[in-house]
Each structure stands twice: as C-alpha cells, then as structure tokens.
C-alpha positions as CSV (number, residue, x, y, z in Angstrom):
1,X,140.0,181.7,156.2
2,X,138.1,184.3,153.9
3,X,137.0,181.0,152.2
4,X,136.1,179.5,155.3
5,X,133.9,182.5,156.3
6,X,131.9,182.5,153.0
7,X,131.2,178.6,152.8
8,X,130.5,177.8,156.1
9,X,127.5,178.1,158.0
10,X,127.8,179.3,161.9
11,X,128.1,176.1,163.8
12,X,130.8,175.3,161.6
13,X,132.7,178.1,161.8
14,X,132.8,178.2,165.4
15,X,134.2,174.5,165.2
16,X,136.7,175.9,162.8
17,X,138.0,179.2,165.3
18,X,137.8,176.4,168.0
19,X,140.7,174.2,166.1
20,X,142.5,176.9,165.0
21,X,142.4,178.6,168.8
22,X,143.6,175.4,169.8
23,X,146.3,174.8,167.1
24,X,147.7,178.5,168.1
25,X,148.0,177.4,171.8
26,X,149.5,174.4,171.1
27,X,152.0,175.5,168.7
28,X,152.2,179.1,169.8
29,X,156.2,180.1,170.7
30,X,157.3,176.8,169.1
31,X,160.4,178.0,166.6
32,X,159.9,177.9,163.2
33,X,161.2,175.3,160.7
34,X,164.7,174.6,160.7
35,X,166.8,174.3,157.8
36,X,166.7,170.8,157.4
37,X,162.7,170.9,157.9
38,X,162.2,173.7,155.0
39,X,165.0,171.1,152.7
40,X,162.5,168.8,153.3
41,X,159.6,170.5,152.8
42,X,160.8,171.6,149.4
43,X,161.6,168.2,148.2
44,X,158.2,167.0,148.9
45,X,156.6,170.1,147.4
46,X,158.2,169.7,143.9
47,X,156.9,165.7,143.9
48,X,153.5,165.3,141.7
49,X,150.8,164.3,143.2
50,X,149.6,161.0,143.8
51,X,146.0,160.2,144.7
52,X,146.1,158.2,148.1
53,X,144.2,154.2,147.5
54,X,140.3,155.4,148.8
55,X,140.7,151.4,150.4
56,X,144.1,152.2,152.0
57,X,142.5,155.2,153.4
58,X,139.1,153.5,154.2
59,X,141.5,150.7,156.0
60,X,143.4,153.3,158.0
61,X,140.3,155.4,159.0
62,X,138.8,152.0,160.3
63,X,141.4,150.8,162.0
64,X,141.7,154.3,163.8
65,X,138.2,154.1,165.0
C-alpha cells in the first residue's frame, strides 16, 4: 500500500481505496483459510514460476470482453 501511495497519482489511488473498500465488504467476517486451503497454498507457493503464454492470455482476455 506504501508502494501504492508513492507511485500512484490521485485518481488512481482513489480507484485503488475504492477496490480494496470493496474487497473488505465483500470478504469482511468470512473465516480465514482452512487447513486444507493453507496445504494448498503452500504447495503452490514452493512451485517455480512459469511465465503464462502472452497469446493464451491475449485469447482469454478477448474472449472475456
């Protein structure tokens, strides 16, 4: 957020407190993780990295409008 605050210029930032504003209403009170979630989570987290196909994305992004 500190990053957030130093790159962006005003506009943006207000877009950026409007998404998070609505990510916290959304997901506010919903439990954490469970177990199974965090097993998960740190399985994927120790995979390297793979680059996603720029056409695969390009493809997805214009099919989703």
């Amino acid at each position: 957020m500190e990053r957030a605050d130093a790159s962006l210029d005003a506009p943006s930032r207000a877009t950026l407190a409007e998404i998070v504003d609505g990510f916290i209403a959304t997901h506010a009170g919903a439990p954490d993780f469970t177990e199974d979630e965090r097993a998960h989570l740190r399985r994927i987290d120790g995979e390297p990295f793979t680059p996603a196909d720029s056409e695969a994305v390009a493809a997805l992004f214009a099919r989703r409008g």
